[in-house]
N, C-alpha and C positions, 0 to 999 in steps of 0.2 A: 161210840159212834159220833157225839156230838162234840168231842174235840180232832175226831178226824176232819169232822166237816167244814168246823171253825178253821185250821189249817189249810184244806182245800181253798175255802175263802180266802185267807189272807194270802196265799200262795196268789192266786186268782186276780185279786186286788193288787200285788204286788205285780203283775205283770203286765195289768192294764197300764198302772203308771208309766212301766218302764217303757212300755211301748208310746204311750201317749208321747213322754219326753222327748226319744226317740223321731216322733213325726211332726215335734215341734222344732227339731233341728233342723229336718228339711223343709220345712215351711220357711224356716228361716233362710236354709240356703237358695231356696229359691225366691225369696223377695231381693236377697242380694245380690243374684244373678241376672234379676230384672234392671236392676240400679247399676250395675256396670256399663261400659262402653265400648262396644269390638275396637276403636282407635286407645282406648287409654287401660292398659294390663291393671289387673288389682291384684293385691297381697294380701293374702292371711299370716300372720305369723302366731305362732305357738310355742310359747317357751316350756321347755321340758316335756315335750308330747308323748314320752312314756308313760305318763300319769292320768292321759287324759280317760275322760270317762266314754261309754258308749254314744253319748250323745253326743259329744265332739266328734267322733269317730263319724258318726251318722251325715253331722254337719259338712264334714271334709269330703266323705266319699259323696255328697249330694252335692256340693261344690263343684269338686274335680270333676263328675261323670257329668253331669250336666240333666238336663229332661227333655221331653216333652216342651218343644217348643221355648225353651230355653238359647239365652244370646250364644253367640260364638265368641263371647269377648273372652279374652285370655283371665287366668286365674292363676297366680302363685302361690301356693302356700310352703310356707318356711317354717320349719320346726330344727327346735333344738332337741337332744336328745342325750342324754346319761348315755357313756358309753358300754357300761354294766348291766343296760336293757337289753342288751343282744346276746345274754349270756344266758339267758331262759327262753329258748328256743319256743316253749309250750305257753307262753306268756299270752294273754290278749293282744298287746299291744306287737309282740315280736311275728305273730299268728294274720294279724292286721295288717303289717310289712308287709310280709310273702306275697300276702294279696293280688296289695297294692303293686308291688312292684313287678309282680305277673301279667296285671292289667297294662302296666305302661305309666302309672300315677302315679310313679314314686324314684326319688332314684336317693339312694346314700350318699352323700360327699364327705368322704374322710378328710378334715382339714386340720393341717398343722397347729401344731402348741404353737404360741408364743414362746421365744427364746426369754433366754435372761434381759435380754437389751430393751426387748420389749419390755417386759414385767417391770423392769427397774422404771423405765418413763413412766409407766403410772405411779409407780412408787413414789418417781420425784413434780408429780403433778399435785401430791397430799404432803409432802412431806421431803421439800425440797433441801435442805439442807441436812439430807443422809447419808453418812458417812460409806463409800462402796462397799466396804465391808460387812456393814449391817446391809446391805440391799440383798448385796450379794443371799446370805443368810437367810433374808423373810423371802426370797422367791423361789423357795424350795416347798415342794408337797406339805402341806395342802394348800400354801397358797404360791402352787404356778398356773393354776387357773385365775383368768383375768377377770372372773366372777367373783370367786372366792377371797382374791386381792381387795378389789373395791369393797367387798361388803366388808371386809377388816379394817380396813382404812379409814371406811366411812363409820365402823361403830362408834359408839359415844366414849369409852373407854380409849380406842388408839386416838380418837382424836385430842381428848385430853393429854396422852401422855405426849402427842407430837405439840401440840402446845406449849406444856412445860417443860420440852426438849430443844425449844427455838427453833421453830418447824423440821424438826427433822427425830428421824427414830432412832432412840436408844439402843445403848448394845443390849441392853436388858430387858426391850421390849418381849414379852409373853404374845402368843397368838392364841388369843382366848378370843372366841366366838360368841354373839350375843346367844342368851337360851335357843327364840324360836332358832337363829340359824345353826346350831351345833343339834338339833332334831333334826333337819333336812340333811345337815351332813353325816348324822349317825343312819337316816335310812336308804344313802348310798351304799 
C-alpha cells in the first residue's frame, strides 16, 4: 500500500511539474507577444523542431493563437525539421502537425536540396584549392546536406588535413565526424 502511494505521489509531483513548465511557456509567450509591434512581423526560429519538447510546443501554439487581449502583431515561426519525422505518423511531434495545420498554424514547404554546384561553393569557401574531382566525391550522402558539409569542414580534424593539403581536400580525405556529431547522426 505504501509503495503504491509513494508512486501515486511521484506520479502526482511529476505532473505538477510538467504542467507547471508548460504554463511557464505561455507566460512566456505572452510577455513576448506583449513586446512586439503590429508595424514590425517577429520570428521564432527553431532548429530541428522534431525534437522539441512539450514546452516548446506550448510556447509556439501560445505564440501563434495568440489570447486574451493579446497584440495583432504578426508572428513567424520557422522550423527546421528531419525529413524522417514524418515517417511516425503516431509521433508527438507528427500528431502536433496535424493540428497545427488543421488550425491554419502551420504549413510544410518542401524545399529543394542544394545541387552539386551548390555544395561545391561551400566546399571551395573551406578549402579552396580542391581538386573537382575530390568535390565532386565529398558532396555525396552524407554530406549533400549543407549542414552536414559545414560541420565537416569546420571539424578540427578536416581542418587540419585542408591545412596540410594547401587549402585544399585530399583525394584521401576520410568523412569522419567529431563523436557528439556522429550521435545526432546515428539517431537520424
Amino acid at each position: 500500500v505504501k509503495t503504491r502511494r509513494d508512486l501515486k505521489d511521484s506520479v502526482d509531483i511529476g505532473e505538477r511539474l510538467r504542467s507547471s513548465a508548460q504554463q511557464k511557456s505561455v507566460d512566456l509567450a505572452s510577455v513576448f507577444r506583449e513586446l512586439i509591434l503590429p508595424e514590425l512581423p517577429a520570428v521564432i526560429a527553431i532548429e530541428d523542431v522534431q525534437l522539441m519538447s512539450a514546452e516548446i510546443s506550448a510556447l509556439v501554439d501560445a505564440v501563434t493563437k495568440g489570447g486574451s487581449g493579446s497584440t495583432t502583431a504578426p508572428v513567424l515561426v520557422v522550423g527546421t525539421v528531419w525529413p524522417e519525422a514524418f515517417l511516425t505518423p503516431d509521433s508527438d511531434f507528427a500528431q502536433w502537425v496535424t493540428q497545427t495545420e488543421r488550425d491554419g498554424r502551420v504549413k510544410i514547404l518542401d524545399l529543394a536540396a542544394l545541387d552539386h554546384d551548390a555544395l561545391g561553393k561551400i566546399v571551395r569557401e573551406y578549402a579552396p584549392a580542391t581538386a573537382p574531382e575530390v568535390e565532386a566525391r565529398v558532396v555525396q550522402p552524407p554530406l549533400d546536406s549543407p549542414y552536414y558539409l559545414k560541420l565537416w569542414l569546420s571539424s578540427r580534424e578536416t581542418q587540419r588535413h585542408i591545412r596540410k593539403n594547401g587549402d585544399a581536400l585530399g583525394a584521401h580525405i576520410t568523412q569522419s565526424f567529431p563523436k557528439d556529431a556522429e550521435a545526432v547522426l546515428d539517431g537520424r
